[in-house]
Each structure stands twice: as structure tokens, then as C-alpha cells.
Gaussian input, Z-matrix of N, CA and C with variables (Angstrom, degrees):
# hf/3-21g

backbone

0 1
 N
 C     1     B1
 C     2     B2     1     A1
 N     3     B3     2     A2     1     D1
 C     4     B4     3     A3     2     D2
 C     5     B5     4     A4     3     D3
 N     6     B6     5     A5     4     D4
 C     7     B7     6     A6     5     D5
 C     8     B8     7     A7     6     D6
 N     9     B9     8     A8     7     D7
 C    10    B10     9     A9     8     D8
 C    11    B11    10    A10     9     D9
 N    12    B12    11    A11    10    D10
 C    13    B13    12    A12    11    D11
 C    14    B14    13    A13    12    D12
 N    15    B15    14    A14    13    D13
 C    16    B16    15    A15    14    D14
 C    17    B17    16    A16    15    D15
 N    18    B18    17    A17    16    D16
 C    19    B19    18    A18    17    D17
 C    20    B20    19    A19    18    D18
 N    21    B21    20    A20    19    D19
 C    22    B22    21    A21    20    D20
 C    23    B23    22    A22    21    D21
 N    24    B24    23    A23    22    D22
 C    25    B25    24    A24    23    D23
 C    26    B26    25    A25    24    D24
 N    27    B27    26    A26    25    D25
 C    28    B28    27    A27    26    D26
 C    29    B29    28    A28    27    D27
 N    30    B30    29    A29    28    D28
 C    31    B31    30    A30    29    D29
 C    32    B32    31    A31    30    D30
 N    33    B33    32    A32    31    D31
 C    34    B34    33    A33    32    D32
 C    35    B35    34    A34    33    D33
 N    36    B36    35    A35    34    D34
 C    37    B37    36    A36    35    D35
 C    38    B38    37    A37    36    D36
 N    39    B39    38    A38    37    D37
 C    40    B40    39    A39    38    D38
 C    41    B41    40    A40    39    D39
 N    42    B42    41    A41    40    D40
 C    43    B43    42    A42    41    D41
 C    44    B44    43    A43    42    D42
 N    45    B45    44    A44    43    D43
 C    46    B46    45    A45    44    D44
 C    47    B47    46    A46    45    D45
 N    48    B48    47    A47    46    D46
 C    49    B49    48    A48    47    D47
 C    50    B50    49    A49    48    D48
 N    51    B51    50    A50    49    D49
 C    52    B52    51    A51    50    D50
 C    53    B53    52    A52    51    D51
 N    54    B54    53    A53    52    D52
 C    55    B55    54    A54    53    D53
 C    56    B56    55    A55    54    D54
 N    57    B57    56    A56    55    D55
 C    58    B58    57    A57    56    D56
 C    59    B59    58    A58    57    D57
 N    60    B60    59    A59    58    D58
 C    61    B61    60    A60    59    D59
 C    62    B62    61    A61    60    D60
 N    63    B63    62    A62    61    D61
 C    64    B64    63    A63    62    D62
 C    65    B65    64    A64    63    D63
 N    66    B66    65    A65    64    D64
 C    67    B67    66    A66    65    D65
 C    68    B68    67    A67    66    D66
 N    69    B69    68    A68    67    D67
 C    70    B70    69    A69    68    D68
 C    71    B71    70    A70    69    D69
 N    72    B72    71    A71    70    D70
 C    73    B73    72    A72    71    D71
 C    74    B74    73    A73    72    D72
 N    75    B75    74    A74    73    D73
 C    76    B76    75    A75    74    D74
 C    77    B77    76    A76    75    D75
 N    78    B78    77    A77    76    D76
 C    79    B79    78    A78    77    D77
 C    80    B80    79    A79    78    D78
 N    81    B81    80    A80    79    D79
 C    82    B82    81    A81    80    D80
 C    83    B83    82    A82    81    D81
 N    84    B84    83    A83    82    D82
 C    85    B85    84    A84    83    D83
 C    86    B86    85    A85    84    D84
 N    87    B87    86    A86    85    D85
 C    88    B88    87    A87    86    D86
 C    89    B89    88    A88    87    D87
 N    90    B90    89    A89    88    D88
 C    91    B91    90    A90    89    D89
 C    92    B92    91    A91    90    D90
 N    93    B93    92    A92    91    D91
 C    94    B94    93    A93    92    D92
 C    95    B95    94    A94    93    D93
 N    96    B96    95    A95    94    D94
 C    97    B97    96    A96    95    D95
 C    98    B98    97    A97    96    D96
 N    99    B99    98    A98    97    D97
 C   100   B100    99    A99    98    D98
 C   101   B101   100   A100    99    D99
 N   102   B102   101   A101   100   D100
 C   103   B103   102   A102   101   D101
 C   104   B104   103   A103   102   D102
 N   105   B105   104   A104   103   D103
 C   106   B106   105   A105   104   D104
 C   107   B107   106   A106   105   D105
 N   108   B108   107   A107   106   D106
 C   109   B109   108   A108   107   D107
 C   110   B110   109   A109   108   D108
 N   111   B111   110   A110   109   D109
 C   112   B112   111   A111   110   D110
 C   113   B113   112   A112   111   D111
 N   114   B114   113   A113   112   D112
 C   115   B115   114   A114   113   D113
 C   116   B116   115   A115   114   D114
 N   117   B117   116   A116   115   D115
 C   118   B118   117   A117   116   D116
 C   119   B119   118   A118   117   D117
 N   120   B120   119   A119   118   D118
 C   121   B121   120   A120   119   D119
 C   122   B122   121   A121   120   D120
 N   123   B123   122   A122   121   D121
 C   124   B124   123   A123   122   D122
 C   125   B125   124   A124   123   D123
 N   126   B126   125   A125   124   D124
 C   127   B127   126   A126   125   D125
 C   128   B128   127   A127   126   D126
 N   129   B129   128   A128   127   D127
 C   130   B130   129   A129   128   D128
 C   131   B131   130   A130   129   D129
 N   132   B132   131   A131   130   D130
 C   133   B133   132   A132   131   D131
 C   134   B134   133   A133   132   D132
 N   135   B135   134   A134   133   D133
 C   136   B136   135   A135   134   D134
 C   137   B137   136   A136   135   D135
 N   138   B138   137   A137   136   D136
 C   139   B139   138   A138   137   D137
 C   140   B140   139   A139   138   D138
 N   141   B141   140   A140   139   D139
 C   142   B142   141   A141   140   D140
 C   143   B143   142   A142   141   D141
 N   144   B144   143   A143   142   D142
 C   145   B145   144   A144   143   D143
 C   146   B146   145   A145   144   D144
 N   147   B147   146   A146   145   D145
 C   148   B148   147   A147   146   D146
 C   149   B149   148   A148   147   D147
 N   150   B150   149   A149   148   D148
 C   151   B151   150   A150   149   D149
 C   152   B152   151   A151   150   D150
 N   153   B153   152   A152   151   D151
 C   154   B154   153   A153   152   D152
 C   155   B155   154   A154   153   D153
 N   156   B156   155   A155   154   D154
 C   157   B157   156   A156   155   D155
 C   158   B158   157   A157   156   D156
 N   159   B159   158   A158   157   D157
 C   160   B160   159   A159   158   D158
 C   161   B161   160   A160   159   D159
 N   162   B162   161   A161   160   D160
 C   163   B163   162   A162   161   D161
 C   164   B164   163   A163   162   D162
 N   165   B165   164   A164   163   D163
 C   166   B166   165   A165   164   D164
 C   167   B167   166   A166   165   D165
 N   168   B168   167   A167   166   D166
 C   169   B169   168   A168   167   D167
 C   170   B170   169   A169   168   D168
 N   171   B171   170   A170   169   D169
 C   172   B172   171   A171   170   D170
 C   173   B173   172   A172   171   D171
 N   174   B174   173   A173   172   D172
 C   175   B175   174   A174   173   D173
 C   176   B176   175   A175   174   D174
 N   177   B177   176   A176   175   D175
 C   178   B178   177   A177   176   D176
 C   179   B179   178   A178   177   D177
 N   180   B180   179   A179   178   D178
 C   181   B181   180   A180   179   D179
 C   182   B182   181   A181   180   D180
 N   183   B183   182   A182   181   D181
 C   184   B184   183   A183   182   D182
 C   185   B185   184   A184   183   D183
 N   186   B186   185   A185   184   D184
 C   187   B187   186   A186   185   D185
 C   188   B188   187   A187   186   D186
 N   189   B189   188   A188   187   D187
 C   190   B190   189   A189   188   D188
 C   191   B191   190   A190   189   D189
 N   192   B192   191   A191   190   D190
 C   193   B193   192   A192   191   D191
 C   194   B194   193   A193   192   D192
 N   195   B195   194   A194   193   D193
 C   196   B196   195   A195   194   D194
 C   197   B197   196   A196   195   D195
 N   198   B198   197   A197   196   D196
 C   199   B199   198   A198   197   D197
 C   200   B200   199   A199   198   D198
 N   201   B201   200   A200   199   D199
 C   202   B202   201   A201   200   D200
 C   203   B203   202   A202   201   D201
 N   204   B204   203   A203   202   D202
 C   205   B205   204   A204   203   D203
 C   206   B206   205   A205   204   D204
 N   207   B207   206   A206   205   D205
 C   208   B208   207   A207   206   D206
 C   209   B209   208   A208   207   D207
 N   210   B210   209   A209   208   D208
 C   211   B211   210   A210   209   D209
 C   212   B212   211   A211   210   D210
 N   213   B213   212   A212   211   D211
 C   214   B214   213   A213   212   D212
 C   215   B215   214   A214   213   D213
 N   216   B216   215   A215   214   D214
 C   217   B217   216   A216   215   D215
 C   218   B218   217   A217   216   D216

   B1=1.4380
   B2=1.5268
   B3=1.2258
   B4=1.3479
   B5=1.5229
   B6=1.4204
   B7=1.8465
   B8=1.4857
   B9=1.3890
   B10=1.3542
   B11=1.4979
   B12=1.6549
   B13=1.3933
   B14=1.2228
   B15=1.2744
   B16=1.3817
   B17=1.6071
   B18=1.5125
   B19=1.0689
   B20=1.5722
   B21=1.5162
   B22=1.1359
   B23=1.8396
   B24=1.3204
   B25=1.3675
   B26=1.8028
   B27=1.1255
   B28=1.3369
   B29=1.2803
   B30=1.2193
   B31=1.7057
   B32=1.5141
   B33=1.3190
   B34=1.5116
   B35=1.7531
   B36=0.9620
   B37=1.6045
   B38=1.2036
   B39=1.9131
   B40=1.5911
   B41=1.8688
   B42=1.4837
   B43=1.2403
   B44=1.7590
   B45=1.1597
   B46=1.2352
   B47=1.4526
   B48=1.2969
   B49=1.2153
   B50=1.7648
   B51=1.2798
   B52=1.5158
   B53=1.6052
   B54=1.1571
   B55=1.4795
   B56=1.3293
   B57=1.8459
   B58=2.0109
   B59=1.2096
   B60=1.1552
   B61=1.4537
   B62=1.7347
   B63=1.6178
   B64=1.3937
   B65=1.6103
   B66=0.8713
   B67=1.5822
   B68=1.5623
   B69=1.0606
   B70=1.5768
   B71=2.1625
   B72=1.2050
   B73=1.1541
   B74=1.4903
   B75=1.6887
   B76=1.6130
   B77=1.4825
   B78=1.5983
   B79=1.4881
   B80=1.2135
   B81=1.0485
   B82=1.3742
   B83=1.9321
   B84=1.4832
   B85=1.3805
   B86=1.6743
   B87=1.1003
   B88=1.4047
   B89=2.0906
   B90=0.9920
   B91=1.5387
   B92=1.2688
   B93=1.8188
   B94=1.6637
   B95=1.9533
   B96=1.2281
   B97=1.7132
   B98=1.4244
   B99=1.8700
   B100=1.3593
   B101=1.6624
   B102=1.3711
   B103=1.1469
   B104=1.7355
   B105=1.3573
   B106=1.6040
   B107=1.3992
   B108=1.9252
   B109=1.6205
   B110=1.7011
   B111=1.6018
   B112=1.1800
   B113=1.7431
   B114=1.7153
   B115=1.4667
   B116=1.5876
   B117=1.7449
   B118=1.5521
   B119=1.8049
   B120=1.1051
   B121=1.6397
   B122=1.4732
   B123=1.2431
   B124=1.7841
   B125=1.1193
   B126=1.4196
   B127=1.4560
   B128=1.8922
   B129=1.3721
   B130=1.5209
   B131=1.2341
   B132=1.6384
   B133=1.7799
   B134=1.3113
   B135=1.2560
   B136=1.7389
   B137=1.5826
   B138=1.2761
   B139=1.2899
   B140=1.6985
   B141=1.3042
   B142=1.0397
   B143=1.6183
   B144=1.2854
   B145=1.4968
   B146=1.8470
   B147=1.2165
   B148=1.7951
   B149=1.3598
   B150=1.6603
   B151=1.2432
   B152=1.3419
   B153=0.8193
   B154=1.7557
   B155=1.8561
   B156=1.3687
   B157=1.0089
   B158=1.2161
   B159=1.5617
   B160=1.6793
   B161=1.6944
   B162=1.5923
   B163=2.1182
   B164=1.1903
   B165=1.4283
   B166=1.9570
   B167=1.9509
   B168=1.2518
   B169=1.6522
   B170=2.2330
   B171=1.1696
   B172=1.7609
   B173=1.6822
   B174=1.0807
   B175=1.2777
   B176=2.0691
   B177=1.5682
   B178=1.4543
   B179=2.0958
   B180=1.7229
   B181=1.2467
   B182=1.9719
   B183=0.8641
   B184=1.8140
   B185=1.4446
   B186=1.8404
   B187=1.7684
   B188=1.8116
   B189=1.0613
   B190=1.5439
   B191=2.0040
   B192=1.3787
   B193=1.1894
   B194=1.7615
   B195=0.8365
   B196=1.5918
   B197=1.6820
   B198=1.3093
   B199=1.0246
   B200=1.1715
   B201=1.6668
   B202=1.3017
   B203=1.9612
   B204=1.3644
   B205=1.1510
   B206=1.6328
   B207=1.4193
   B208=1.6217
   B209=1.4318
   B210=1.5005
   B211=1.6050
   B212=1.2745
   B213=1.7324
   B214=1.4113
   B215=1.3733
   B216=1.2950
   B217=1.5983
   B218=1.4966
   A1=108.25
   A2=115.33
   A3=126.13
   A4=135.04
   A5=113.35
   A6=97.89
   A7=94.36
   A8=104.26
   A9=125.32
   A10=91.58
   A11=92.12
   A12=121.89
   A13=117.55
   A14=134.87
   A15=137.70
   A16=117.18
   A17=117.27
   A18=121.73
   A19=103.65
   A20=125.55
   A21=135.37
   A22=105.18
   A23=132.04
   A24=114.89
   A25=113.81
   A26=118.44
   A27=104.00
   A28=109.25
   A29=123.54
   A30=107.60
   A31=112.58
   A32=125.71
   A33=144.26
   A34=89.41
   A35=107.65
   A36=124.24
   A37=114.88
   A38=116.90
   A39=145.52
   A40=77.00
   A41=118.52
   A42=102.95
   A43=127.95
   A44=112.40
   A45=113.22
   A46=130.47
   A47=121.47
   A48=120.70
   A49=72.18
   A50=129.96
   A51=125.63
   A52=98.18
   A53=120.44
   A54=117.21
   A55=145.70
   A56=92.51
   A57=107.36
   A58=91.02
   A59=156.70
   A60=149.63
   A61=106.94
   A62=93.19
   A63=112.87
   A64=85.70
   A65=154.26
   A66=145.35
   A67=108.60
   A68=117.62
   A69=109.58
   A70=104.52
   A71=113.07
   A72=104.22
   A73=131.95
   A74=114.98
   A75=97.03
   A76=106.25
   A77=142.35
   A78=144.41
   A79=112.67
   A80=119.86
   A81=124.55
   A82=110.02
   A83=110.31
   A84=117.83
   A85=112.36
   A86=123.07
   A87=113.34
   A88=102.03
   A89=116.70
   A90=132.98
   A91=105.11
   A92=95.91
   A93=114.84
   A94=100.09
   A95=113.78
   A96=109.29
   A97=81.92
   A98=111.37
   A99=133.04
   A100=109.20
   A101=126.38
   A102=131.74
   A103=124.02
   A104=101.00
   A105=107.16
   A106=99.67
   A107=93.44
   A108=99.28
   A109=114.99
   A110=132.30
   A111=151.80
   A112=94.87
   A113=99.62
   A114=111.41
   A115=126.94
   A116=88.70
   A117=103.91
   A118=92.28
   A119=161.22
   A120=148.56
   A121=121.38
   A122=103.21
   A123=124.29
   A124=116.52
   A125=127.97
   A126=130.62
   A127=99.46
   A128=94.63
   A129=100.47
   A130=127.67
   A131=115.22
   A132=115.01
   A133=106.84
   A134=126.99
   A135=122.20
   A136=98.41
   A137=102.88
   A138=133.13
   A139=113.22
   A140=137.90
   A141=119.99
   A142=111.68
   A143=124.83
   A144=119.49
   A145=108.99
   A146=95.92
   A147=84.06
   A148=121.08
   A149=114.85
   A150=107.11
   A151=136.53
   A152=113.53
   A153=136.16
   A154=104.74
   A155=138.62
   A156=136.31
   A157=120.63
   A158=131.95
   A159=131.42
   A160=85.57
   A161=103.91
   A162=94.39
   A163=100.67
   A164=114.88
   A165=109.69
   A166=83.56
   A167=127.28
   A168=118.37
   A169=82.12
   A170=89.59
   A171=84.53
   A172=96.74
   A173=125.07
   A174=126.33
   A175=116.32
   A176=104.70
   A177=99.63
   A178=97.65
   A179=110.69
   A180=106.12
   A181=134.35
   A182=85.38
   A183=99.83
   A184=134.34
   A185=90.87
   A186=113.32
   A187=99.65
   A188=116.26
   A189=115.95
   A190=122.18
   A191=106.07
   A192=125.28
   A193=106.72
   A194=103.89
   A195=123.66
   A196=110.65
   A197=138.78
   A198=130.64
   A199=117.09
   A200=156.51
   A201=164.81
   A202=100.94
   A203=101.32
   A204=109.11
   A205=109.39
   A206=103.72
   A207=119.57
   A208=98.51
   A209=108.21
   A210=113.61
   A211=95.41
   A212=107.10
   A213=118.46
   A214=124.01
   A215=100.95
   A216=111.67
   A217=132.46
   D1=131.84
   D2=169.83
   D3=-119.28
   D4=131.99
   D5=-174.15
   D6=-139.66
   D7=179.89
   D8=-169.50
   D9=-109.68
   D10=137.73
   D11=179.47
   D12=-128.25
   D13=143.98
   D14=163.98
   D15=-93.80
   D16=94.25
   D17=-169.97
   D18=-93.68
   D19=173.28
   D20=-173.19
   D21=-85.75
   D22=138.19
   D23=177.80
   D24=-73.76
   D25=-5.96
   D26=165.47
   D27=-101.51
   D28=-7.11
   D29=160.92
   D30=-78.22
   D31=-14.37
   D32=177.74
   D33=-67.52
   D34=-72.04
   D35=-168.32
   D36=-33.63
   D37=-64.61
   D38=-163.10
   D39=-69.65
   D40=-64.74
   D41=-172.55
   D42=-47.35
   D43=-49.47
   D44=165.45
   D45=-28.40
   D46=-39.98
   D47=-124.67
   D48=-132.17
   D49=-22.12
   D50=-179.71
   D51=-94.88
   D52=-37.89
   D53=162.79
   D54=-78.95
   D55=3.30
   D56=149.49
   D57=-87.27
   D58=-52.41
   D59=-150.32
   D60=-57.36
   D61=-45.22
   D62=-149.11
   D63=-87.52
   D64=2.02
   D65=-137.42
   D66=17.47
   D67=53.10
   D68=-173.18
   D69=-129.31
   D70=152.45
   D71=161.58
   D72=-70.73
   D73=154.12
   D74=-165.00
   D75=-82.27
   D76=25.21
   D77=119.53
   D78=-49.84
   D79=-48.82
   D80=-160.47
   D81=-82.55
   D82=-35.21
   D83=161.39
   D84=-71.10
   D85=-21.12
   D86=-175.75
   D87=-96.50
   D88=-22.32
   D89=167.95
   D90=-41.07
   D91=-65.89
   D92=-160.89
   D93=-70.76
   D94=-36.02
   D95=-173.50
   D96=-43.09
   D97=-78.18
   D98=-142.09
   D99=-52.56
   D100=-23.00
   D101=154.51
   D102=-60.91
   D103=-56.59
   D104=175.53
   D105=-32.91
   D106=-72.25
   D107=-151.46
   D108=-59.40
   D109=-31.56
   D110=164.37
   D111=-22.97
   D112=-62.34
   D113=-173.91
   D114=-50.25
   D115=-52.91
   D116=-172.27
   D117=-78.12
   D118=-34.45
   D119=109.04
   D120=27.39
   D121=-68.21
   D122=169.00
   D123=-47.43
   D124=-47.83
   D125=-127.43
   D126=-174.55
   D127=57.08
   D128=168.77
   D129=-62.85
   D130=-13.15
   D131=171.60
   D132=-85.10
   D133=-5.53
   D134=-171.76
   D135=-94.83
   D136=139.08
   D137=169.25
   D138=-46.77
   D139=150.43
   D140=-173.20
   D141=-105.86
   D142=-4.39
   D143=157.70
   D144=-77.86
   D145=-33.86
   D146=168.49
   D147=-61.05
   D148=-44.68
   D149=155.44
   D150=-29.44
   D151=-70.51
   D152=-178.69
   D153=-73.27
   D154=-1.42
   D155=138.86
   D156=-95.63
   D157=21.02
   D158=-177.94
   D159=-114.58
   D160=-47.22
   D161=-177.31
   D162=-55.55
   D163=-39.21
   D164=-149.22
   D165=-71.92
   D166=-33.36
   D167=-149.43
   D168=-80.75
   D169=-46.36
   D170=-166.15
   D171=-57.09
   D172=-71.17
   D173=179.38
   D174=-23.31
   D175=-45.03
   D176=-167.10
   D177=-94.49
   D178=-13.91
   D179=144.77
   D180=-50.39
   D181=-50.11
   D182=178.22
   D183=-61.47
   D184=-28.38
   D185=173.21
   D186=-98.86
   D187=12.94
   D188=-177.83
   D189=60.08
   D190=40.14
   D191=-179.44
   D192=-103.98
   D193=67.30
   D194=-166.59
   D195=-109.02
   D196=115.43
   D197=160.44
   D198=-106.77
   D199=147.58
   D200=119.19
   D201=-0.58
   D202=135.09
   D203=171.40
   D204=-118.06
   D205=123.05
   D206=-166.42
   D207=-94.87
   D208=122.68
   D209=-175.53
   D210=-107.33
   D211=133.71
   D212=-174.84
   D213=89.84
   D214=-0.60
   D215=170.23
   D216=-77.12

């Protein structure tokens, strides 16, 4: 589902310019903040690179990028 929003032009901007970095579109960079922050919202005792390595693990779960984890290795 998609709608029209009236965003601020420097949140347009900061997005831009994190979503050349990111190779991502600046929808797609303003998506990913609104997800982070949703997260870091949830779960104010978690660290925020753990954050951002639990989306990145669910995300490469979902596209079937899954490896076996070898205990004792």
C-alpha cells in the first residue's frame, strides 16, 4: 500500500544523500529509518548495531540467504 505524504525538504535531502550511499531509493531510505527507529522504539535496551544486524539477518532470512550454524566450530 502506498500514500502520499508531505515530508519536510530536509528530510527529503538527508534522505537523498543516505540513499546514494545506501544504493537505495530515497522511499526506500526513508522506509528503512522508519523501520530502524519503530525497532529501536520496541527494544530500548538493545544496542543499535544489534538492531540493524537482526533487520539485515531477517531481511537475508526472507530472500532465502540462510546458512546452517555449526556449533563447536
Amino acid at each position: 500500500m502506498s500514500i502520499a505524504l508531505k515530508l519536510s525538504d530536509e528530510l527529503v535531502e538527508m534522505a537523498k544523500l543516505h540513499a546514494a550511499a545506501e544504493h537505495r531509493s530515497v522511499p526506500k531510505q526513508i522506509e528503512y529509518w522508519a523501520r530502524l527507529g519503530k525497532a529501536i522504539d520496541e527494544n530500548p535496551d538493545l544496542p543499535l548495531q544489534f538492531i540493524k544486524d537482526t533487520l539485515l539477518a531477517a531481511q537475508e532470512a526472507k530472500v532465502g540467504r540462510l546458512t546452517p550454524y555449526q556449533f563447536g566450530a
